[in-house]
C-alpha positions as a printed Julia matrix, in Angstrom:
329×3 Matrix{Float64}:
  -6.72   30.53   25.68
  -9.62   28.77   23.63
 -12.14   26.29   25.35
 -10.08   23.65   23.62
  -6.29   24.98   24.79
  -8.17   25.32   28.55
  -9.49   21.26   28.13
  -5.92   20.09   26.85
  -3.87   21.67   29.97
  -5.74   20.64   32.52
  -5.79   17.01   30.93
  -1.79   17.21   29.94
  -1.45   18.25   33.38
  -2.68   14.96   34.95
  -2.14   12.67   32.21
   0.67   13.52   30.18
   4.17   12.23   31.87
   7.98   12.09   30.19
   8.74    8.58   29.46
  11.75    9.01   31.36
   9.69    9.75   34.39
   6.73    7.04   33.8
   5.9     5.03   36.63
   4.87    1.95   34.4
   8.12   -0.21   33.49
   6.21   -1.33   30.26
   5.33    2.18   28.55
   8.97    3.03   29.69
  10.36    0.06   27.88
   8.29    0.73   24.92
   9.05    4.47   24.93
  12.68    3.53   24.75
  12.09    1.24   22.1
   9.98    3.58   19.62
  12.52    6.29   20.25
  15.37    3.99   18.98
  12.69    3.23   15.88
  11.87    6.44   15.0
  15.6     7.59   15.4
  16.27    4.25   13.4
  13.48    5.6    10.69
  14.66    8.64    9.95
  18.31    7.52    9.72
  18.31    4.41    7.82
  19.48    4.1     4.58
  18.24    0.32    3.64
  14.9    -0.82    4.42
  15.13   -3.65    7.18
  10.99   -4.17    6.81
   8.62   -5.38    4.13
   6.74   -2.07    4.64
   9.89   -0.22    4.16
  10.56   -2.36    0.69
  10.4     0.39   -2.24
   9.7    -2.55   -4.67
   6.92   -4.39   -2.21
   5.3    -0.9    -1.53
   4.88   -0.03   -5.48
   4.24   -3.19   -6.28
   2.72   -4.87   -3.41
   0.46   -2.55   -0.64
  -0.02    0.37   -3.17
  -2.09   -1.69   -5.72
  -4.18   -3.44   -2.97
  -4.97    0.04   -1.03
  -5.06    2.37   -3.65
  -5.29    0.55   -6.72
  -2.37    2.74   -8.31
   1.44    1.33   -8.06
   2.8     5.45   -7.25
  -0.15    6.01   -4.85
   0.28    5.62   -1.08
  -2.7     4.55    1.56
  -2.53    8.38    2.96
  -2.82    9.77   -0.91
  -5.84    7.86   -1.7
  -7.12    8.74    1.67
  -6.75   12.3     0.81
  -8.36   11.71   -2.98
 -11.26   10.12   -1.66
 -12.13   11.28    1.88
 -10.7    15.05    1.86
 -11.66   17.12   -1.31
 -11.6    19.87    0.64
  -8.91   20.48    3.79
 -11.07   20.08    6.83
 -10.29   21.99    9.96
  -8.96   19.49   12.44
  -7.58   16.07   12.58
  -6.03   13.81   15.65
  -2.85   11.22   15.22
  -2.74    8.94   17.82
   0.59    7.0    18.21
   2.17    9.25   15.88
   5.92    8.23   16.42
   8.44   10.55   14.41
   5.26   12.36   13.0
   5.45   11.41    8.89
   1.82   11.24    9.19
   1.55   14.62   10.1
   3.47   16.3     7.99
   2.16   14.53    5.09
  -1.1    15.15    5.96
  -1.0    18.51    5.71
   1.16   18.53    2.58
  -1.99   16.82    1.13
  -4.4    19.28    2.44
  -6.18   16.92    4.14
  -6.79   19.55    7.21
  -5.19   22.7     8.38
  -4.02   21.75   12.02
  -3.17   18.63   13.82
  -2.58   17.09   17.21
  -0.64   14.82   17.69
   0.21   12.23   20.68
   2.6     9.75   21.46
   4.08    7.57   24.49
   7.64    8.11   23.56
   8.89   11.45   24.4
  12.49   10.74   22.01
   9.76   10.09   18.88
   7.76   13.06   19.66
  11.15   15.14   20.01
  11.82   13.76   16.76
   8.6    14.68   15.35
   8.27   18.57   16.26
  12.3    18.73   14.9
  11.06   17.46   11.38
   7.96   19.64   11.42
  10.5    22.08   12.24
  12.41   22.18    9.12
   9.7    21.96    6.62
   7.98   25.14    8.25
   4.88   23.19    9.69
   5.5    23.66   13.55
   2.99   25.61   13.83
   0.27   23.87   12.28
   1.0    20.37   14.71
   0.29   20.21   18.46
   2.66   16.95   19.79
   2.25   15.56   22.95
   3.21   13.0    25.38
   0.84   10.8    26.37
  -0.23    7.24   27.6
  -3.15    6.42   24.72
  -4.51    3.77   27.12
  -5.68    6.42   29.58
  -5.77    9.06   27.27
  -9.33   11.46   27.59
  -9.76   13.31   24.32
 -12.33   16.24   24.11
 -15.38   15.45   22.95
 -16.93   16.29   19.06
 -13.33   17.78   18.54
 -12.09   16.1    15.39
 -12.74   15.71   11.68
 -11.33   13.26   11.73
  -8.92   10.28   13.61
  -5.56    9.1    11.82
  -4.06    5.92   13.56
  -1.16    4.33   11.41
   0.54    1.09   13.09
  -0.06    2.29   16.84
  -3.35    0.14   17.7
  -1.96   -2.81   17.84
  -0.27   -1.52   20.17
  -3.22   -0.35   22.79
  -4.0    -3.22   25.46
  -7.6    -0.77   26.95
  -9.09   -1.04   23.05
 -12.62   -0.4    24.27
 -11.72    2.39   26.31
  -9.35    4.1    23.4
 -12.06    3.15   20.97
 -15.01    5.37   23.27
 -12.01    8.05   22.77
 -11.81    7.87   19.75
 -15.73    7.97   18.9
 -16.56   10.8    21.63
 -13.65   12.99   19.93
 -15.01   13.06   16.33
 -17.55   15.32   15.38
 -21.03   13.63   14.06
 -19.96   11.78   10.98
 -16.29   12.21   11.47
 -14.01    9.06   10.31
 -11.39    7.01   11.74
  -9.14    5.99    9.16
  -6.68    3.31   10.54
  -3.86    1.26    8.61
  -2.48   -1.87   11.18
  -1.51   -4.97   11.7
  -4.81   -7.13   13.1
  -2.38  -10.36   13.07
  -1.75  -13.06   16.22
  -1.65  -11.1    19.65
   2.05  -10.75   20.37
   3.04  -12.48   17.2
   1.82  -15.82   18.1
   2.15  -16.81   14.92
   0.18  -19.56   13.82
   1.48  -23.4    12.7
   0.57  -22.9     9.05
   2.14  -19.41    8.97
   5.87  -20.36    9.89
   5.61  -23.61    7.72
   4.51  -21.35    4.81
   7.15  -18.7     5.7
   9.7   -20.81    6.43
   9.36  -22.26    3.35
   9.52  -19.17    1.33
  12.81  -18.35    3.87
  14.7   -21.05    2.12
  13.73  -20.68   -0.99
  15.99  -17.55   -0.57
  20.35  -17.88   -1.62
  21.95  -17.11    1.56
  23.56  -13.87    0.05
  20.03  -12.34    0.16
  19.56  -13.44    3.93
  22.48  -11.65    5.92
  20.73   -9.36    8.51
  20.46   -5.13    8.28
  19.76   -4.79   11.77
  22.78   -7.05   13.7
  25.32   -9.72   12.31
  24.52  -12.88   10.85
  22.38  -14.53    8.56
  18.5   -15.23    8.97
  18.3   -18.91    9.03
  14.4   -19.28   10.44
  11.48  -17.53   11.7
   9.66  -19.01   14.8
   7.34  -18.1    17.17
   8.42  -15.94   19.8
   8.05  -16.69   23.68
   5.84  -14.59   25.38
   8.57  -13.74   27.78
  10.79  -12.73   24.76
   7.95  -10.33   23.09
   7.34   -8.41   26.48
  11.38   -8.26   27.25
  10.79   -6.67   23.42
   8.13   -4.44   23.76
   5.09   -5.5    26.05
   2.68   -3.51   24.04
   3.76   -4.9    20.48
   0.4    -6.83   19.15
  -0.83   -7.01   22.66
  -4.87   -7.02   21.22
  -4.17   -6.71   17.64
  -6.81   -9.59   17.07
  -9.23   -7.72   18.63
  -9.18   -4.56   16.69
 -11.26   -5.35   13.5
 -14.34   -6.5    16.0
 -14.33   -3.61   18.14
 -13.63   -1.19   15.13
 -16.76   -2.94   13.67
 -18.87   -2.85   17.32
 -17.75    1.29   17.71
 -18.23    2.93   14.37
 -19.85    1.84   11.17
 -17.75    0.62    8.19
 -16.68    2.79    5.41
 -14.04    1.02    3.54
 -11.34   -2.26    4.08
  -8.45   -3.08    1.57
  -6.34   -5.95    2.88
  -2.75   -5.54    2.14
  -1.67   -8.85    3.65
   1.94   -9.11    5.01
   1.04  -12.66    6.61
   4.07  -14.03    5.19
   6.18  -11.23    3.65
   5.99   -9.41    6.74
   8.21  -12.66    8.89
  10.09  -13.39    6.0
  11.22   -9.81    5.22
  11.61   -8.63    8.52
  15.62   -7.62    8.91
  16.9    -8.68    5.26
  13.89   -6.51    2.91
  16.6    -4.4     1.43
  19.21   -6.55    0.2
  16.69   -8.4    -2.17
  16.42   -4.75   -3.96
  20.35   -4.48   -4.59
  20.29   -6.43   -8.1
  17.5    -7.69  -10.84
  18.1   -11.27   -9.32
  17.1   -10.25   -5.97
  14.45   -8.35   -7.6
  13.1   -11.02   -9.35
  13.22  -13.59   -5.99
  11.07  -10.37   -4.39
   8.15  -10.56   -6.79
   7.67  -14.45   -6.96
   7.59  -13.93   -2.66
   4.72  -11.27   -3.22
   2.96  -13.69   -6.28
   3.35  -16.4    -4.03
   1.42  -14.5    -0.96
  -1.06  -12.93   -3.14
  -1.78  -16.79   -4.97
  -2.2   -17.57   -1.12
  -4.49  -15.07   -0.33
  -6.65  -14.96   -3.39
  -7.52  -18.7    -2.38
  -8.65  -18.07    0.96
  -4.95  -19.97    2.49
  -4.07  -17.62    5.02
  -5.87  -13.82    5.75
  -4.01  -10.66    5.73
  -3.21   -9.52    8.79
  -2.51   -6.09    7.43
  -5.39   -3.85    6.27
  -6.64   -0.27    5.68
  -9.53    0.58    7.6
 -12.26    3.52    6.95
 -14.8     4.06    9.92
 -17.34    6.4    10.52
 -19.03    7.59   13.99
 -22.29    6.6    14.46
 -25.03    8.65   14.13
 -26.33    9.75   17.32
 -29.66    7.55   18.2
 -32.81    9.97   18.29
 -34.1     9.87   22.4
């Protein structure tokens, strides 16, 4: 057993419990929640999200993070960060573990680990891995990332896609994250840094709202449940923690305490201030003819017009960090 094997069972052995078994009603409920997404993920067969949106990825979040229509944030990641495959990465909140497997399709290193508060994702996650033949290459856990001690100068690097938002003990999880990465190691995060707990703001659901009716009702009947989307509002705060308690819970706070922890590499906004409301639950069905098409782009025009003029800020962005150097004594 190698120093680092001997480090991760005696911290699994403390730290890391089932969901089913957690004594925290919160990380239960969200467990249970990002089990049913990641199930939800790898079943679905129309996209119920902006970020799902084949059109608004190629057309939309590809040319703002990589600058290339075909070329995914983890691609250019790998193009520009990874020449070579290093020897050892980290995913933290890595759900039903595309990262992963990607990842290592792109030679961006030659093992990961892996960790996750939902034992039904990580399930997930080592089946997939499973039937592409990279198993053995992946390490998934199960494990609270707000308590979470990672071994020190470990990592090459730190992959976090859409999980930080979802960490309430930021500075704690960002010392993690720093300790675990070897001297000049990155952290390479792509996340929503909108309103905690979706507290959206006045001028967001006017703006949305407007670009909601501005939609034929035939493009507005909901993927997820019955019905028709008629209006986005603000939820209740009693509403967003019956959801999930840990959706957004800091997500304003992650840009300044990315910025306090490591040193910046690189930031491309991909904004999804209004797309993200106004697509959430009906994305696909504006991708089932050229009209629907067509209403799709003028929604991304109109939130890139917005953006370019300083109206609203994205509250969706790629993030490249870099440990500090260590201070001489």
């Amino acid at each position: 057993m190698t120093l680092l094997q001997r480090f991760k069972h005696k911290l699994f052995a403390r730290r890391s419990v089932p969901a089913q078994t957690n004594s925290e009603p919160d990380l239960a409920l969200a467990s249970e929640h990002w089990a049913a997404r990641a199930r939800q993920q790898r079943d679905a067969t129309l996209p119920s999200s902006w970020a799902e949106s084949p059109l608004v990825i190629n057309e939309h979040i590809n040319p703002l993070v990589s600058g290339k229509p075909d070329r995914g944030w983890l691609e250019a990641v790998a193009v520009n960060y990874f020449p070579e495959p290093v020897n050892r990465c980290l995913s933290l909140g890595c759900g039903g573990g595309g990262l992963e497997r990607h990842g290592l399709q792109l030679g961006i290193c030659t093992h990961f680990d892996a960790f996750d508060v939902s034992a039904g994702a990580v399930d997930i996650a080592i089946e997939e891995a499973t039937k592409v033949d990279l198993a053995d290459k992946i390490d998934y856990q199960v494990a609270n990332l707000n308590e979470l001690v990672l071994p020190p100068d470990t990592y090459d690097a730190v992959f976090a896609s859409q999980s930080v938002h979802h960490i309430e003990a930021l500075e704690f999880y960002m010392q993690q994250v720093s300790n675990s990465l070897k001297e000049g190691g990155l952290f390479i995060v792509n996340e929503f840094v909108g309103p905690n707990q979706f507290q959206w703001t006045d001028k967001q659901l006017r703006l949305a709202n407007d670009m909601l009716e501005s939609i034929p009702e035939q493009y507005r009947y909901c993927i997820r449940e019955e019905g028709f989307k008629q209006s986005i509002e603000r939820p209740t705060i009693a509403a967003m923690n019956a959801y999930d308690p840990t959706e957004a819970i800091c997500s304003q706070d992650i840009l300044p305490l990315l910025n306090t922890h490591f040193d910046l590499v690189e930031q491309r906004d991909f904004g999804g201030t209004l797309l993200h409301l106004v697509l959430d639950n009906i994305a696909g069905n504006l991708e089932a003819d050229e009209e629907g098409k067509a209403i799709l782009r003028d929604l991304i025009r109109q939130e890139r017009e917005l953006l370019e003029q300083g109206e609203i800020s994205s509250d969706f962005t790629l993030i490249v960090v870099r440990k500090k150097s260590a201070q001489p004594a």
